[in-house]
C-alpha positions as CSV (number, residue, x, y, z in Angstrom):
1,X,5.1,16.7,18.8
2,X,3.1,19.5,20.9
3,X,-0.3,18.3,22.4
4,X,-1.8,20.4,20.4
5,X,-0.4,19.5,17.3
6,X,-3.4,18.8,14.7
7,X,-3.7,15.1,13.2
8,X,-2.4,16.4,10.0
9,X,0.6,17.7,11.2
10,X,1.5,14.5,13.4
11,X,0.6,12.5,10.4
12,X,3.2,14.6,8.4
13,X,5.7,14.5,11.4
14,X,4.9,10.5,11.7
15,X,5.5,10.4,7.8
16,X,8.8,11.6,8.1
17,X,9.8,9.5,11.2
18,X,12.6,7.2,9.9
19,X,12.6,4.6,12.8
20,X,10.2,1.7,11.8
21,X,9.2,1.0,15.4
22,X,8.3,5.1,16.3
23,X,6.4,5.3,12.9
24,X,4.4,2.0,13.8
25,X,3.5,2.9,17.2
26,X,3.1,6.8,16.4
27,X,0.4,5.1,13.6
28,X,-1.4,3.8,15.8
29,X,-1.1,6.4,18.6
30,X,-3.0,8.6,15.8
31,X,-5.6,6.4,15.0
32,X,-7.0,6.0,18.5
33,X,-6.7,9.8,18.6
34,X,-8.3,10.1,15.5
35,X,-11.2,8.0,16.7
36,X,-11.6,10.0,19.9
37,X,-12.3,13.2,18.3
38,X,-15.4,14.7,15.7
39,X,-13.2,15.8,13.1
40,X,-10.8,13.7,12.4
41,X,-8.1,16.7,10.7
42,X,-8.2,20.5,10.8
43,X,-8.7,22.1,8.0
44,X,-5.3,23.0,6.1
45,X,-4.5,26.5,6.4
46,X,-4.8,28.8,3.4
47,X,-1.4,30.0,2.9
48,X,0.6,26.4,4.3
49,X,1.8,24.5,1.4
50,X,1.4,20.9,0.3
51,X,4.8,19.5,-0.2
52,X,5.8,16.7,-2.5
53,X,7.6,13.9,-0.3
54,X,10.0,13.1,-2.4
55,X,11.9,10.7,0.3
56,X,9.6,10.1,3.5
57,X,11.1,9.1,6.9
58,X,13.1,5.9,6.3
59,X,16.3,4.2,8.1
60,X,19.8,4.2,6.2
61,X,19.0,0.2,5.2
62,X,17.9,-1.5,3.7
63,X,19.8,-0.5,0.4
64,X,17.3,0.5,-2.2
65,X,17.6,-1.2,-5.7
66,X,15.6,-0.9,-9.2
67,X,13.6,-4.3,-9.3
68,X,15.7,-6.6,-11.3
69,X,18.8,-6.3,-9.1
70,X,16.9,-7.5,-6.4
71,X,18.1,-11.5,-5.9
72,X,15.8,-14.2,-6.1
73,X,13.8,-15.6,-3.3
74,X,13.4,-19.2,-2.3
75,X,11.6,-20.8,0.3
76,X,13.1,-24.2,0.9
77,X,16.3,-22.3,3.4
78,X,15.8,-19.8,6.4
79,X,17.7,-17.4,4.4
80,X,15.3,-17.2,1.2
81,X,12.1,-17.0,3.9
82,X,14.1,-14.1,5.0
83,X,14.4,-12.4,2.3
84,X,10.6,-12.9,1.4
85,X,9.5,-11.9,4.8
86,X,12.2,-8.8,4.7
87,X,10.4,-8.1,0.9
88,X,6.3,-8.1,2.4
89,X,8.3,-6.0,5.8
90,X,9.5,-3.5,3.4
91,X,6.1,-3.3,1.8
92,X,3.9,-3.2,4.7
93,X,7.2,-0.4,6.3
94,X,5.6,1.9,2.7
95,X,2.2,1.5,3.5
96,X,2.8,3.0,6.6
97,X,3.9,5.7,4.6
98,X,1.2,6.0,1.9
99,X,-1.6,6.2,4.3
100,X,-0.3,8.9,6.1
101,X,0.3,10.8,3.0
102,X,-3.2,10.1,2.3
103,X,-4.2,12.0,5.3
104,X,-1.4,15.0,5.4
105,X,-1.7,15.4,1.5
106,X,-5.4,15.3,0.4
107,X,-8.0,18.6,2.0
108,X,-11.9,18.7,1.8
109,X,-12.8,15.3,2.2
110,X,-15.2,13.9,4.8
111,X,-14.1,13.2,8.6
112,X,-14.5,9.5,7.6
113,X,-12.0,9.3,4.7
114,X,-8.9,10.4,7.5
115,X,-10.3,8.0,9.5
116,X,-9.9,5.2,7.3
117,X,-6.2,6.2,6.3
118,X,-5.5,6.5,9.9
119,X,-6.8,3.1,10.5
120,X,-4.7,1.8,7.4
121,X,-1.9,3.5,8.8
122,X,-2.0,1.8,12.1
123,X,-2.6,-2.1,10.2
124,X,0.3,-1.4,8.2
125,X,2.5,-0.9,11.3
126,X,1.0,-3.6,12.7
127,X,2.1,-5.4,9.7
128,X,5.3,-4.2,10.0
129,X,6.5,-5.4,13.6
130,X,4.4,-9.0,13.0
131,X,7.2,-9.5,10.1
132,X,10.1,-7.6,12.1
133,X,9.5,-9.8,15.2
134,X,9.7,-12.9,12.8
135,X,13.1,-11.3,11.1
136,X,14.8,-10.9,14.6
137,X,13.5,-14.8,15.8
138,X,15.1,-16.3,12.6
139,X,18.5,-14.1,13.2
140,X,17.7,-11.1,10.7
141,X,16.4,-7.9,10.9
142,X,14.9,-4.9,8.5
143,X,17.4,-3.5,6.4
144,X,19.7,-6.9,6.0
145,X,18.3,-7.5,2.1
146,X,17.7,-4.8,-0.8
147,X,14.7,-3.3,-1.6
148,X,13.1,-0.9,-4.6
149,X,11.3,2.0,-4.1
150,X,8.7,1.4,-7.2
151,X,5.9,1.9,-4.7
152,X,6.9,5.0,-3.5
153,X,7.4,6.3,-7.1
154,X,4.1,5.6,-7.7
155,X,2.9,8.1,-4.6
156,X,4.6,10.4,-6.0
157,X,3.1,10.6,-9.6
158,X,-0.3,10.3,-8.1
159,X,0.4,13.2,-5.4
160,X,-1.7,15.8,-7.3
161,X,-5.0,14.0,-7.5
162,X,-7.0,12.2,-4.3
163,X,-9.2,10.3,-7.1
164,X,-6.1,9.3,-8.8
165,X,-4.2,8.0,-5.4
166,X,-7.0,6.2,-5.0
167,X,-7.6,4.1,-8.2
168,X,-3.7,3.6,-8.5
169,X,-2.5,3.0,-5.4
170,X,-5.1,0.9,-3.3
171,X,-6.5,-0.3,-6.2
172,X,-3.6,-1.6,-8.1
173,X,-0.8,-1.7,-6.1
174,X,-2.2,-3.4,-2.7
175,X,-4.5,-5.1,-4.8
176,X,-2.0,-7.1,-6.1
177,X,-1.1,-8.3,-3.0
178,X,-4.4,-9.6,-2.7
179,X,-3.6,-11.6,-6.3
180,X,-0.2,-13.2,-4.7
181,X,-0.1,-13.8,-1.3
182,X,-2.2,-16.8,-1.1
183,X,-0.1,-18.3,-3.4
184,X,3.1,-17.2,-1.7
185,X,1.5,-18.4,2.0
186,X,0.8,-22.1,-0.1
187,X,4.9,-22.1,-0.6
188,X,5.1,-21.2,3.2
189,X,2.8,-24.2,4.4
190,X,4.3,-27.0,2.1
191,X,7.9,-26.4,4.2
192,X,6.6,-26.3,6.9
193,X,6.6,-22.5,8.5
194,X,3.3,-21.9,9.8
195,X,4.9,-18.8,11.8
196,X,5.5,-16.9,8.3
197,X,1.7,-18.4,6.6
198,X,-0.2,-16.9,9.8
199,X,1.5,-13.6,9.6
200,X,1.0,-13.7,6.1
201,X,-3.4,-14.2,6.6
202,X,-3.6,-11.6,9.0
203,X,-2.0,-9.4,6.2
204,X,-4.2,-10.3,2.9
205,X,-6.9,-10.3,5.5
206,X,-6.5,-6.8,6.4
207,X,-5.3,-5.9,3.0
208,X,-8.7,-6.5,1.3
209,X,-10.0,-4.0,4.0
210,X,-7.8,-1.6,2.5
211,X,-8.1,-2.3,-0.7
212,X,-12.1,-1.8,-0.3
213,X,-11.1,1.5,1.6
214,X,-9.3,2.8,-1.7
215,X,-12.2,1.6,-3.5
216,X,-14.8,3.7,-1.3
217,X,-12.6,6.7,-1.9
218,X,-11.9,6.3,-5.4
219,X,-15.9,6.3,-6.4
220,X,-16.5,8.7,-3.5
221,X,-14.0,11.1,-6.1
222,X,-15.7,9.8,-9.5
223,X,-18.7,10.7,-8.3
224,X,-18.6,13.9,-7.1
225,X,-17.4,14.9,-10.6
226,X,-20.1,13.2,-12.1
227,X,-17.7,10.4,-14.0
228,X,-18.7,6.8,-14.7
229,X,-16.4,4.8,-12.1
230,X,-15.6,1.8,-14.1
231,X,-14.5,3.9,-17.6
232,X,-12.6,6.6,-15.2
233,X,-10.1,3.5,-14.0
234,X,-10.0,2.2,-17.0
235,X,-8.4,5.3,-18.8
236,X,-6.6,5.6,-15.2
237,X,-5.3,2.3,-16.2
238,X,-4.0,3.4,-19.4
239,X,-2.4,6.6,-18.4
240,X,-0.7,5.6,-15.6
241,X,0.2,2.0,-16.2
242,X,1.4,1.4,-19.5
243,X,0.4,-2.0,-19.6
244,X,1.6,-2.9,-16.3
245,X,-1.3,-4.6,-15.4
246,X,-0.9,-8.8,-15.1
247,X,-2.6,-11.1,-13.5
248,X,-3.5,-13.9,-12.1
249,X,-6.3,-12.0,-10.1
250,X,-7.2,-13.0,-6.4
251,X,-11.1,-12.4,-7.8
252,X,-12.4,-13.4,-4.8
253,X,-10.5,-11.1,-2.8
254,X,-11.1,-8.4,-4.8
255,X,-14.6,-8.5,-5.2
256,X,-14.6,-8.8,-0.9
257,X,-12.9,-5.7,-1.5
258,X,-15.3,-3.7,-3.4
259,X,-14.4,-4.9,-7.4
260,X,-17.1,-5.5,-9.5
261,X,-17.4,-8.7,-12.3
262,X,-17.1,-6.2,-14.9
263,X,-14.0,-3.8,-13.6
264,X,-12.1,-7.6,-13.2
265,X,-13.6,-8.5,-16.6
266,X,-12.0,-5.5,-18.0
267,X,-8.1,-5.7,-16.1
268,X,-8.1,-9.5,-18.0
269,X,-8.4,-7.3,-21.1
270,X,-6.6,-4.9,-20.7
271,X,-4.0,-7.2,-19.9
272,X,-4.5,-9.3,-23.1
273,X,-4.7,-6.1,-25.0
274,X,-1.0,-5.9,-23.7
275,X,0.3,-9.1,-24.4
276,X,-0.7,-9.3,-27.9
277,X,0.8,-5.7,-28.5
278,X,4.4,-7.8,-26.8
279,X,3.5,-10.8,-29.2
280,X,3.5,-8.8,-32.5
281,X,6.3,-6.1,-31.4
282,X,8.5,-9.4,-31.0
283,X,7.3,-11.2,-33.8
């Protein structure tokens, strides 16, 4: 990158860095930029193209997977903590990724919405190398266990629309993190590896920051086009999800993170809605 590169384009080149550690540290390189200058990205010329990232920067492992040929994890052996902390790495290694398509991708919104992507950006990294470092002390290292790509997929159908990224991806995807880590950091405690539960608070710590981030954004959008935020995700919901949505719900973590009673009041439905439509199409 040039000195003079803007923060857009070094969040684009950053984006497509496939080294974990250069796209951590290039993260939060940009942040502190970003926090150094007024603006926090130059406006997007008129004739430069937004591309769809089909495949951001990524190393050659680990091997990606769909979902259900991914292999159990357990936490009673070294091995099975692995593959859970390789799991939240290889999450936290994509939200690296999603924020800073969140800054190259999206144009006319304030200074402060790049700033809070950038800022994402640089926790996720942070993330990233808290979980590496604990990989390479217990004899592994990013890439050893498969993965999926369902997050990224989800980036992608939600490219065209900053008010759709928003509700879908912060607000549904990260936000179930918030619903099962504590739960997953409980397992951690009871055998005993206090190294993977502290890792694993700093993360749902930060995480309801960035959930609350997405939930800024996401009524920042609504409201600009005059729609009611709640009933907007909602239908969101429905388009998008096709009954995806399951709980249990973290509820306090997501009301620290900007939820209201009602929107939580109205995922539990949804959700029920769901299950009785599986109930009677088995019946």
């Amino acid at each position: 990158m040039t000195s003079n590169s803007t923060i857009r384009e070094q969040a684009y080149h950053w984006l497509m860095t496939a080294d974990p550690q250069h796209k951590s540290a290039g993260a939060a390189n940009l942040y502190r930029q970003a926090l150094m200058t007024d603006d926090a990205v130059i406006p997007r010329p008129p004739d430069e193209a937004i591309v769809r990232v089909e495949d951001p920067g990524r190393p050659a492992l680990p091997k990606l997977v769909p979902p259900r040929d991914l292999p159990r994890r357990i936490t009673h052996t070294q091995e099975g903590r692995n593959a859970m902390a390789h799991a939240f790495a290889h999450i936290e290694f994509n939200a690296i990724n999603i924020a800073l398509d969140a800054v190259y991708r999206f144009d006319d919104m304030p200074a402060a919405y790049y700033r809070d992507w950038l800022r994402v950006a640089s926790e996720e990294g942070k993330h990233f190398l808290l979980l590496a470092d604990y990989l390479a002390q217990h004899g592994s290292s990013y890439g050893d266990f498969p993965a999926h790509n369902s997050l990224w997929e989800t980036v992608c159908a939600t490219d065209h629309d900053v008010m759709v990224r928003m509700a879908l991806v912060p607000r549904v995807l990260e936000a179930r993190g918030l619903d099962v880590t504590p739960a997953i950091a409980d397992k951690m405690r009871m055998v005993g590896d206090q190294a993977l539960v502290d890792i694993l608070g700093v993360i749902y710590t930060d995480e309801i920051g960035h959930v609350e981030i997405g939930t800024r954004w996401f009524r920042h959008c609504a409201e600009q086009r005059q729609l009611d935020p709640r009933s907007t995700f909602r239908d969101l919901l429905a388009e998008y999800m096709h009954g995806r949505i399951r709980g249990p719900y973290d509820e306090p973590g997501r009301m620290a993170a900007g939820f209201t009673r009602e929107e939580i009041e109205d995922l539990k439905a949804m959700e029920a809605q769901t299950l009785a439509r599986l109930d009677k199409t088995h019946a």
